[in-house]
N, C-alpha and C positions, 0 to 999 in steps of 0.2 A: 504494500500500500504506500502512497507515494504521498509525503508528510509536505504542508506548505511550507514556503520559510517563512520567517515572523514577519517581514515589513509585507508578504502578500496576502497573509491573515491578517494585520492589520490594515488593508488597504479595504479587503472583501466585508470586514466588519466596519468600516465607517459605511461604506454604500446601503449594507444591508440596512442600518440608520437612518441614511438619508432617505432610502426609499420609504420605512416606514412612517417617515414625520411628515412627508409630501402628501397632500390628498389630492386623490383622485378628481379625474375631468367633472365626474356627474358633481361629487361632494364642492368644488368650485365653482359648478355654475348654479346651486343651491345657494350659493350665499348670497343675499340679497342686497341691492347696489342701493346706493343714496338715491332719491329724490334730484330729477333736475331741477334745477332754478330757472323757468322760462322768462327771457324779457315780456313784461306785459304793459300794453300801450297803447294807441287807438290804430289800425291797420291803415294805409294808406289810402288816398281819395284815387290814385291813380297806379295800379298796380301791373307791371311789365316784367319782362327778363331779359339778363343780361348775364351773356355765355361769361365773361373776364369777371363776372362781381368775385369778390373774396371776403363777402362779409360771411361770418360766424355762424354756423348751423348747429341748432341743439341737438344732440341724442335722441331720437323716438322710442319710447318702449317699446318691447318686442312685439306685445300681445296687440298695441295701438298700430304696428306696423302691417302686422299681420292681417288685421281688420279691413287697413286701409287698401290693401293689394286686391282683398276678395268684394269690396266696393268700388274702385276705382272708375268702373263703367256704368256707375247705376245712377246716372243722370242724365234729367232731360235734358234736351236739345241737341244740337249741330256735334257730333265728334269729328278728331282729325282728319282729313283727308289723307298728309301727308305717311304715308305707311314705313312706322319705326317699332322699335323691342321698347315697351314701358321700362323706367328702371324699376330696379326697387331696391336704390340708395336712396332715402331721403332727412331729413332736419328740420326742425322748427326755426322758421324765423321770429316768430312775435306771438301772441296772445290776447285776445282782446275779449274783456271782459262783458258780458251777456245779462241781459236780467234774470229771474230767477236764478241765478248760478250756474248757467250755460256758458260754452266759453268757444269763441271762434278761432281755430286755431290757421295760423297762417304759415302752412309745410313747402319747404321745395325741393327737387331732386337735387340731388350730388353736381351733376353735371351738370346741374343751370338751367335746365330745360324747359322744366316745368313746375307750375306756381298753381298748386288746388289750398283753397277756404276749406275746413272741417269745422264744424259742429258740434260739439261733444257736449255730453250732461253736464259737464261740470262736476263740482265737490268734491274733486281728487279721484275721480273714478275713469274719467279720459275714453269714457265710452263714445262711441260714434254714432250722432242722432243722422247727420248729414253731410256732404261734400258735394265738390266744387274746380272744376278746372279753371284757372283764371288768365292764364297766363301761357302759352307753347311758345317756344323760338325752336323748330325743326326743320329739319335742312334732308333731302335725300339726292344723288345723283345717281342715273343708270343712264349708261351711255351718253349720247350727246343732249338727253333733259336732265333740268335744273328743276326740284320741288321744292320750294319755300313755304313755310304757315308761320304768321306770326299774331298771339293773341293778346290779346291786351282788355283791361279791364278799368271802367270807370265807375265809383261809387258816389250816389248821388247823398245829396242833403235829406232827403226824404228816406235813404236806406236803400234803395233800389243800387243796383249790381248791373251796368252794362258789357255785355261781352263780346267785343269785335273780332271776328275771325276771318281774316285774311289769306287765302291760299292764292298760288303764281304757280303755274307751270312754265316754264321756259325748254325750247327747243333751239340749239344751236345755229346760228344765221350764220356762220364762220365759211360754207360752200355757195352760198346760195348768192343772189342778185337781190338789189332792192328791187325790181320790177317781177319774181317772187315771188317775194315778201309781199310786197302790197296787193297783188293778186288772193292771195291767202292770210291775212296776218292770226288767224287762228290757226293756224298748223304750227306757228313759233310761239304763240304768248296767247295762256289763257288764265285769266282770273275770278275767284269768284270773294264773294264778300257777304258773310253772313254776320247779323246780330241779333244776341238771343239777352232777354233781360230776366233778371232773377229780384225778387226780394225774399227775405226770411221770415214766414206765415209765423203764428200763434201756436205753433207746432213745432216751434224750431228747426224748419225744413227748406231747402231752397225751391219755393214754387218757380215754375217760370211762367212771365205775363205774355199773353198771345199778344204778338205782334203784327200789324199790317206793312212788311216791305216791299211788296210791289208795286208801284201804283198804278192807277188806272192808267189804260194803254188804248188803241184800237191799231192793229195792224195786219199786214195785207204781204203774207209768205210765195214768193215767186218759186218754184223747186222743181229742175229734171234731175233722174238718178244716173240714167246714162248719157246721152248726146243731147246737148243743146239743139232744143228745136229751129229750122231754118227761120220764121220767122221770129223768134224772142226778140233778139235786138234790137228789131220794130217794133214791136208791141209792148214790152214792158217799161223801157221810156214813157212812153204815153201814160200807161197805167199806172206810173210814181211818179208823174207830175198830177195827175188828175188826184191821187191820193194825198199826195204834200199840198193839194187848196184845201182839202177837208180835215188836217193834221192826222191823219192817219198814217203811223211808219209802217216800212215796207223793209223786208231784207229779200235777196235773192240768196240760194242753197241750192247746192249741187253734191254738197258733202257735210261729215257730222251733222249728221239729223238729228241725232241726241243732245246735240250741245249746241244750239242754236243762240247766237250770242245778238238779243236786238235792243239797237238802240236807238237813240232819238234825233232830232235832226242837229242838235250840236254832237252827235258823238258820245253824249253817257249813259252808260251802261244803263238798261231798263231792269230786264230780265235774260233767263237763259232759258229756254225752248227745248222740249222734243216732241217733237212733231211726226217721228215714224208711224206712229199710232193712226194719223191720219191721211199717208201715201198712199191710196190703193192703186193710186193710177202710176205713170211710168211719170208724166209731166203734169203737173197742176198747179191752183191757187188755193190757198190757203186762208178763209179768213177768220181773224179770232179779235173777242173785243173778251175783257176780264168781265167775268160771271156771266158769259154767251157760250152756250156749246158750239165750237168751234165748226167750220162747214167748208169742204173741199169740192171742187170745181175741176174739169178737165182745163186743162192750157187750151187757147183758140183764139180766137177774133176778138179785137180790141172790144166791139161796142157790144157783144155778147157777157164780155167779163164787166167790164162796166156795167151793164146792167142788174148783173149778182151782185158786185159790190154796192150800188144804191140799192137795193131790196135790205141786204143784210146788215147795214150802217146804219139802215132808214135815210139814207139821202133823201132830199128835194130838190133840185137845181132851182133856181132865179131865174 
């Protein structure tokens, strides 16, 4: 039997110590951690992101973490467009104190990204009544498109929560000709602009307020799917001057039916359109006035289509 010498018995007898005075992973994550200190303060009137901030992120409880990840999607209105991996690093920025003992908490991720309002009971319990996206600055590139969303949030004097949501798609113009481009400029750059407004009900919940963002329109959709009819170029001139005396817009389409992008006679943005639903023909007209079921016509003869258009407008001429 092969005897140690002394300094490797003494060496095996201190470890065998050390290991026994060490406690184990489960008996250290048993021990239960201090209380954070949250800053608490009134949350800002104007709430944004910014990827460079380095201000100070508190520690989230595990179990408040946890809650938060399996609600993250359980609110009305508009989500991202932009298609990214949620994190689920996140810190308290601030805390704003609630009636009854309810407390708003104001959380954002590790990487800047993203700024959500939480809700919680209050009284040291940090249960989650409700939440809140307020804030995205994300970024995605695949090949030669650019996907931008940037959200941003305005809180009013009255309590109310506006939420602007910004998306751009961009397509590379780096091969192309401005004559192109201005032929299509939807195939390089399309934007869309949603606002969804929130207050915190009697419930301590974020309702959202129905909103009216369209406004009234009447327009008049020109559309072949394959070859331009021989006569169009004679005919639709006539039929968007005769619509521009009676302020009715008009787009012409030949492509993305789903995304019909119309606007008004200075150029801003009205609405976006899909209008596949009501192509049956190969070439036609399109008319639609907001709260009128919309009414499609073959393409033909100037004073044939004029004459749909005064029926369905309710024209009169003078």
């Amino acid at each position: 039997m092969k005897v140690l010498s002394p300094f490797l018995g003494a060496m095996l007898l201190i470890l065998l110590l050390f290991a026994a005075c060490t406690p184990s992973q489960t008996q250290f994550a048993a021990i239960p951690s201090e209380p954070v200190e949250y800053p608490v303060g009134q949350i800002a009137q104007y709430i944004s992101t910014n990827l460079s901030d380095l201000q100070v992120l508190y520690p989230l409880p595990e179990e408040f973490l946890e809650n938060f990840m399996k609600m993250h999607t359980q609110y009305e209105g508009a989500h991202p467009t932009v298609a990214t991996e949620f994190p689920d690093e996140w810190g308290v920025v601030l805390v704003e104190r609630l009636p009854e003992g309810r407390e708003l908490y104001q959380i954002q991720s590790k990487n800047r990204e993203w700024v959500f309002l939480v809700i919680t009971s209050g009284y040291g319990t940090q249960r989650i009544l409700d939440l809140l996206p307020v804030a995205v600055n994300l970024a995605r590139q695949t090949q030669d498109v650019l996907e931008t969303e940037i959200w941003t949030t305005e809180r009013a004097s009255d309590g109310t929560f506006t939420v602007t949501k910004k998306y751009e798609w961009v397509h590379s113009v780096e091969n192309i000709t401005q004559e192109e481009y201005d032929a299509n400029p939807q195939d390089f750059l399309r934007t869309k602009t949603v606002t969804d407004k929130y207050f915190i009900n009697d419930f301590y919940r974020f309702e959202k307020i129905v909103t009216e963002n369209t406004p009234d329109y009447s327009a008049v959709i020109f559309y072949y799917k394959d070859e331009k009819p021989e006569d169009w170029d004679d005919i639709v001139p006539l039929l968007q001057a005769f619509c521009e005396d009676y302020d009715i817009l008009f787009e012409e389409a030949h492509k993305n039916f789903d995304q019909l992008r119309l606007r008004d006679y200075k150029f801003n943005f009205i609405t976006e359109l899909d209008i596949t639903s009501y192509m049956d023909l190969s070439e036609g007209v399109i008319f639609m006035k907001k709260g009128e079921v919309p009414k499609t016509v073959p393409f033909g003869g100037y004073e044939r289509i004029k004459i749909e258009l005064k029926r369905y407008f309710k024209i009169v001429e003078a």
